[in-house]
N, C-alpha and C positions, 0 to 999 in steps of 0.2 A: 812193407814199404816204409822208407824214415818218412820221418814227420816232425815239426818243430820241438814236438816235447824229447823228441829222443836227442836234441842236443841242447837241452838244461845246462846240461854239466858243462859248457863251457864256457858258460857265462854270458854269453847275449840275450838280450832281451825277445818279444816275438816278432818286431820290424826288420829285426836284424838276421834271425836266422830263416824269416822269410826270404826276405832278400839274397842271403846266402848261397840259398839252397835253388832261387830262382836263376843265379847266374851259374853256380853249380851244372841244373840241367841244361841251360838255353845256351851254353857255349859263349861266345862274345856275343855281349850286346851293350847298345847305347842307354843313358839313363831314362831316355822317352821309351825306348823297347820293355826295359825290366819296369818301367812304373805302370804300363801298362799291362805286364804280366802277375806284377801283385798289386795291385789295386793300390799302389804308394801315389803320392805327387812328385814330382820329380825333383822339386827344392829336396823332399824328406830322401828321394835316391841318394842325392847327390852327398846330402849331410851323412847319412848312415856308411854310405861307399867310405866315407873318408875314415870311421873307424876300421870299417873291415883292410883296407890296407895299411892302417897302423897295425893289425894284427898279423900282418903278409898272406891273410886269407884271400885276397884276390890281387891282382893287378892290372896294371891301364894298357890297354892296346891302344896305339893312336893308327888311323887310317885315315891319308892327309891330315886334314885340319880338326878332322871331330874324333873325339875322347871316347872311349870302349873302355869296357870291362870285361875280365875272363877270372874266373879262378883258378886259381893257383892248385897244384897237388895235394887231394887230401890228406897226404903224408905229413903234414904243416901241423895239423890239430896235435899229432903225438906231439911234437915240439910244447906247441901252446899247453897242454894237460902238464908234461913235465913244467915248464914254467911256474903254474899254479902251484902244481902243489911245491915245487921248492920256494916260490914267494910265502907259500903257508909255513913251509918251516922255519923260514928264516924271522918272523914274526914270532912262531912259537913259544920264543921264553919271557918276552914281552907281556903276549896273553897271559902264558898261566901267572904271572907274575902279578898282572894285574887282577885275575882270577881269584891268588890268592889275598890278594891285599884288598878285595873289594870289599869288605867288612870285616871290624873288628869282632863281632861276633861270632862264634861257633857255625856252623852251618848243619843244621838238624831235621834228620827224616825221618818217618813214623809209616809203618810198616804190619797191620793185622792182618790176621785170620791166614789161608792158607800159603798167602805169597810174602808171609814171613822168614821161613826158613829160607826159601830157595832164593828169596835175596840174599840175604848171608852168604850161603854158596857161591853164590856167581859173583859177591864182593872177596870172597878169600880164595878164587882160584884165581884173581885178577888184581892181586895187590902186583906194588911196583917194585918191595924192598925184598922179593922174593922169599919172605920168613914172616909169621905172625905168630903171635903166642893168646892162650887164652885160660880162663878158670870156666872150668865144669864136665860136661861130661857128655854123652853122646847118646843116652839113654832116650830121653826125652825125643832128642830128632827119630831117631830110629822108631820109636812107638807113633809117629806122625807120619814121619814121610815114608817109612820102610828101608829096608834094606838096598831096595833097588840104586834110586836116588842116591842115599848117601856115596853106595860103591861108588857109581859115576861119579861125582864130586872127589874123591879122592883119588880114583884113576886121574881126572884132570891135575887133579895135584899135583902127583905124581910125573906128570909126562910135562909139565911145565919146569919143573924141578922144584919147587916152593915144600920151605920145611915149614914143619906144624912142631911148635911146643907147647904143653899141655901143662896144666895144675889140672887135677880131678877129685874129686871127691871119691872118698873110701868104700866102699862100695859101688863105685859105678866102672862098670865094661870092660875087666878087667882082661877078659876071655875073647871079647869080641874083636874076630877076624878084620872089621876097617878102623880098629883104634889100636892095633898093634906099636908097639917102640921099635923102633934102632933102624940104621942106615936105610937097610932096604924100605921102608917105608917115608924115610925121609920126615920122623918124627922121635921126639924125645918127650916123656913121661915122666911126670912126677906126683905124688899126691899129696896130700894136704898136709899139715901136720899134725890136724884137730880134727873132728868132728864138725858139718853142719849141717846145717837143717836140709832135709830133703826138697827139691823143686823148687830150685833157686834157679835166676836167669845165669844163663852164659854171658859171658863177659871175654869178648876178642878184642888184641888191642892189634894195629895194623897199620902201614903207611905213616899219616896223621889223624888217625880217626878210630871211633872206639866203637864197638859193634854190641848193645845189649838184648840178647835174643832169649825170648819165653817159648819154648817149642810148644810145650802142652800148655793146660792150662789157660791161663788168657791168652796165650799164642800172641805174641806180637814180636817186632824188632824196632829197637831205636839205635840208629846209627848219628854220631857225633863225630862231626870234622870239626877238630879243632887239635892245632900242636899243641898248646899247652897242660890243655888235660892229659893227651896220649902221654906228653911226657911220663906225665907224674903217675899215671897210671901203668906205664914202664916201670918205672923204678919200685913203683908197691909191688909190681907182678915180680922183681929179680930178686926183690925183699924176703918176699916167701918163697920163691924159687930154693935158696940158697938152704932155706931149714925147712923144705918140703921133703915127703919120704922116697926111694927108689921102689919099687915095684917089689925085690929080694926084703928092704929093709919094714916094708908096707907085711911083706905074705912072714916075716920073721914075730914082728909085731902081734900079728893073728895067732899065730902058731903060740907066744906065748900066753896070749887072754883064754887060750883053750884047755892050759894048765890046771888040774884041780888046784884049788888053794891049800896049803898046810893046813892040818887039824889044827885045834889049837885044844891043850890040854890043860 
């Protein structure tokens, strides 16, 4: 059976969808009849009826000289929900605009223990610029979360269309089935040019916001909203992008250090 709360969503208060819903069932009645049926005074009828017929949710039956009320077709409310939400759009760029200028500051969230990763995830199947790039490797998440997890998170990827490109380090995942390159996966691979140190944070740059995540280890994630770091953290990421190795020029590299050395005589 409805009841006040199941009409929240259209924005009346609980006098009003009292009321509503009391002329709703009673068919026509006078504002003595409905104040009597919901426990209102009939000043608060009289004042509340006059919203609900700015809303075209009810209207006036006159018989002779005294004022009725009936409602209207609940077919009305589709109207009013569309209304809403196109008044919300049309505000839209206003908000985020002020959203985004509400502080000169960075806007920064910290993130441990097991609901570090799977924030990450559910931040990089839900960027806006449909592509994110990042330094490290997938090793780490996979020894935490498993297998499972990751897969989903890259099927979502996947079925959204969002490209992943990668800087990696030399030694990590090189073989692993969800860190694959090229089209069908809708990811590009590069790796370092150098050496570092093993169990280092990932570092995703995204949007306007930069994603630093410790899968093992102290496990955590700090995500940073702010353009001006993404930028420049763009441009260091395209830096080494461009004298990072390919995968061929990476397993050519190995192939040579495996070389015995020349004697020397």
């Amino acid at each position: 059976m409805i009841n006040e709360k199941d009409l929240d969503s259209l924005g009346l208060n609980k006098n009003l969808t009292t009321l509503y819903l009391a002329v709703l069932k009673s068919g026509v009645q006078s504002a003595s009849q409905l104040a009597s049926v919901t426990g209102l005074t009939r000043s608060n009828v009289y004042a509340l009826m006059q919203q609900l017929l700015s809303k075209n949710m009810v209207s006036i039956d006159f018989k002779g000289t005294k004022r009725r009320y009936k409602a209207t077709d609940p077919v009305i409310l589709n109207r009013l929900a569309e209304d809403r939400l196109r008044d919300i759009q049309q505000l839209m760029p206003e908000l985020q605009a002020l959203y985004g200028a509400g502080s000169a500051n960075p806007r920064i969230s910290y993130f441990e223990g097991a609901v570090a990763v799977p924030t990450v995830f559910e931040e990089l199947v839900n960027v806006t610029d449909n592509s994110y790039r990042y330094f490290g490797s997938l090793d780490a998440q996979l020894a935490v979360e498993g297998q499972a997890p990751v897969k989903r998170s890259v099927q979502r990827r996947l079925q959204k269309g969002i490209r992943s490109r990668a800087i990696r380090t030399r030694e990590a995942d090189m073989a692993e089935p969800a860190a694959l390159a090229g089209d069908p996966h809708l990811r590009e691979v590069r790796y370092f040019p150098k050496m570092i140190p093993p169990h280092c944070p990932d570092l995703y740059i995204y949007d306007q916001k930069l994603a630093i995540l410790m899968a093992g280890g102290e496990g955590f994630a700090l995500i940073i909203e702010s353009q001006e770091l993404s930028t420049l953290m763009g441009v260091i990421w395209d830096m080494i992008w461009d004298i990072s190795l390919t995968l061929e020029e990476l397993q050519n590299l190995k192939a040579s250090d495996k070389k015995p050395a020349p004697k020397k005589f």
